[in-house]
N, C-alpha and C positions, 0 to 999 in steps of 0.2 A: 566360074570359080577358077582359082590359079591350080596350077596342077596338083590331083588328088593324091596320096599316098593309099586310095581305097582299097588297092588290089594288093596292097600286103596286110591289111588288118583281117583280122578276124573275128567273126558273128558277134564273141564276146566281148572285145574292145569296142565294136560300133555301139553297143548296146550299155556299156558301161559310157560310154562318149553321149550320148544321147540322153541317157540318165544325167550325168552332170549338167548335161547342158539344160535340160526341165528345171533343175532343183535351184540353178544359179542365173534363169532366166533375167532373174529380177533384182542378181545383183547378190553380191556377197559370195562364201563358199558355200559346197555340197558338207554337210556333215558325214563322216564316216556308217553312223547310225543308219541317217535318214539313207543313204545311198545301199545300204544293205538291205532296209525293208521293200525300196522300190524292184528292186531286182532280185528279192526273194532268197539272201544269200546271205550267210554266218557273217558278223562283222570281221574275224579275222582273215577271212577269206578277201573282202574287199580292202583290207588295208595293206594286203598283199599284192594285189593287183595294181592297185594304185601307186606304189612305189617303183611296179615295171613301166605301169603309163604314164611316171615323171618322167623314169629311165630313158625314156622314148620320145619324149619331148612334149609327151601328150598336154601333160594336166601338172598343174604344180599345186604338190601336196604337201600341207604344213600341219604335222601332228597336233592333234585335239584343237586344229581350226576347221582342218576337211579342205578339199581340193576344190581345183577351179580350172577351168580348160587354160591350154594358151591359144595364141593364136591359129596355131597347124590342127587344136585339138578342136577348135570352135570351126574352126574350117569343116574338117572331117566330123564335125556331129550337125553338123548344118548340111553334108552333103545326103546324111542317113535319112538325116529327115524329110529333105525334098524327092528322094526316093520312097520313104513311105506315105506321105503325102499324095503325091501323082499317082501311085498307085491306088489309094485308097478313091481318089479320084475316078479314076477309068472304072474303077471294079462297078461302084455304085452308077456312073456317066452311062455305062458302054455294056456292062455284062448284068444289070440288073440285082447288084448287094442291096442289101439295104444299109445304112448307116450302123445300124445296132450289131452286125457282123462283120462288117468289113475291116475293122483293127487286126484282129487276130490272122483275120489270114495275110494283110499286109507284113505284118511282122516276121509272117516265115519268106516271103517274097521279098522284100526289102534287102535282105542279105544277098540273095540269088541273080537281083537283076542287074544287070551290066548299067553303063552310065548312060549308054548308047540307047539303049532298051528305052530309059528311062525321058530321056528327051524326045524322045519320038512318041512315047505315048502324052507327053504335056503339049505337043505339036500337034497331035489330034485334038486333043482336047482345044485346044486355042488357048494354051497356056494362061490355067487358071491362077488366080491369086491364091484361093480359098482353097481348101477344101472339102470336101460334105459336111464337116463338124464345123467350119469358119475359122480352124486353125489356119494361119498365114501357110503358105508354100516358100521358102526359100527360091529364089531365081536361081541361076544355073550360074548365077554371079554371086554369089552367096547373099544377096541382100532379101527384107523381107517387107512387104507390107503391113504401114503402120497406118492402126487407128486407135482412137480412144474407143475406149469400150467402159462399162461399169457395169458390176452386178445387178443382176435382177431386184437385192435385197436394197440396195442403194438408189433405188429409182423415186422420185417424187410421186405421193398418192397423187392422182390425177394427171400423170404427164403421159403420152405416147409415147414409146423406143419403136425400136427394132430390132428386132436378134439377131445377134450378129455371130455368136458363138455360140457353143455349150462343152466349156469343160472338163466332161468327163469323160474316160472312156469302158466306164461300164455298161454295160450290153440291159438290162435290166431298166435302166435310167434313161439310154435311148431310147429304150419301145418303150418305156411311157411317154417319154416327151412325144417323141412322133404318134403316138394313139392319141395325146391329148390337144394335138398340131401345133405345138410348140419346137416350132427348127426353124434356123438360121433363116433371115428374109420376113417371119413372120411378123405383125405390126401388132403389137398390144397396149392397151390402157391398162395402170394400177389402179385396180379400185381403191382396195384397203390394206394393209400392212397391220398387221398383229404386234404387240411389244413383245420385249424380252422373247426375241429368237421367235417368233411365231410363222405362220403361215403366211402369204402373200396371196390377194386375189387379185384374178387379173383376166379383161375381156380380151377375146378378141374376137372378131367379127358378131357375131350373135352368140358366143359363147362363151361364158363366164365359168373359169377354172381357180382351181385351188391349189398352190404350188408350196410345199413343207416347203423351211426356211433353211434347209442345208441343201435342197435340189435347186431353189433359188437363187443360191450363192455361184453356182455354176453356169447359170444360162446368164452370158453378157451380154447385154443393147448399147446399141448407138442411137445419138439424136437423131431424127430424121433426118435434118440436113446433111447427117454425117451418112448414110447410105449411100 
């Protein structure tokens, strides 16, 4: 990445940087609303921050459209998140997390660890793409691995994927998936698909599961050839 400004921000900047960058992934701005629910904070509180992290070059904010990084701001939320990423990496890789825990404690380490720290544990790892959940890792160049992916609920009765993501990161929603052996890499058939919002069935190896139609919506596959 080009040089960071990370060692002047602060927990709550990275974290409000990281939140825009989620909500505007796919395009458009963060609404003021939506960016206060995500981070559990009064909207006038966030409309006030957000007018220091224009101040600042962050994010460019246009009343009752909601903000959107710029370039320095898309840099440095891209750099938060290759740090929580690697991390969450090694914890589950190297120290034995499981996926269903390991967000939360990345979250308080991400702010703590140096940038140096952080390259060296993706240098062990053998600089992954992924990580435990199949979210992309940002490169240290800020770019990210792209592939097509599609909801579980979008998949053709009778066709194969493969998991390639899940997500969420609710702790709850993990340990079922992984109880039900539904993570990242796994290979499954849709049997059947329910209408109006239903349930999804779906094999895999010798076991046939049943996946509600809003946890469905969260675990993404790729074609096989795309693995």
């Amino acid at each position: 990445m080009a040089k960071s400004r990370g060692a002047d921000l602060t927990r709550s900047v990275e974290d409000y940087l990281k939140a825009i960058y989620a909500l505007t992934e796919e395009g458009g701005a963060a609404a003021t609303t939506d960016l206060a629910a995500a981070l559990a904070l009064a909207a006038p509180s966030v409309s006030g921050m957000l007018k220091r992290l224009a101040e600042q070059g962050l994010v460019v904010h246009e009343p009752y459209r909601g903000a959107s990084l710029t370039r320095t701001g898309r840099r440095e939320a891209l750099r938060v998140l290759r740090r929580h990423r690697v991390i969450e990496s090694y914890l589950v890789a190297r120290l034995g997390y499981t996926w269903d825990t390991v967000h939360a404690e990345a979250e308080r380490l991400e702010h703590a660890a140096s940038d140096d720290l952080v390259e060296r544990l993706a240098e062990a790892l053998g600089h992954p793409d992924f990580d435990p959940h199949g979210d992309p890792i940002p490169g240290a160049d800020g770019r990210l691995a792209v592939r097509r992916t599609v909801p579980l609920t979008e998949v053709a009765v009778g066709a194969t994927v493969c998991i390639a993501q899940v997500d969420t990161d609710d702790s709850d929603r993990l340990r079922w998936l992984a109880e039900a052996g539904l993570t990242p890499g796994v290979r499954l058939t849709v049997l059947t698909r329910q209408p109006f919002a239903g349930p999804v069935l779906v094999r895999h190896g010798r076991v046939e599961q049943v996946v509600g139609h809003e946890l469905a919506g969260q675990v993404r596959c790729t074609a096989l050839a795309e693995t």
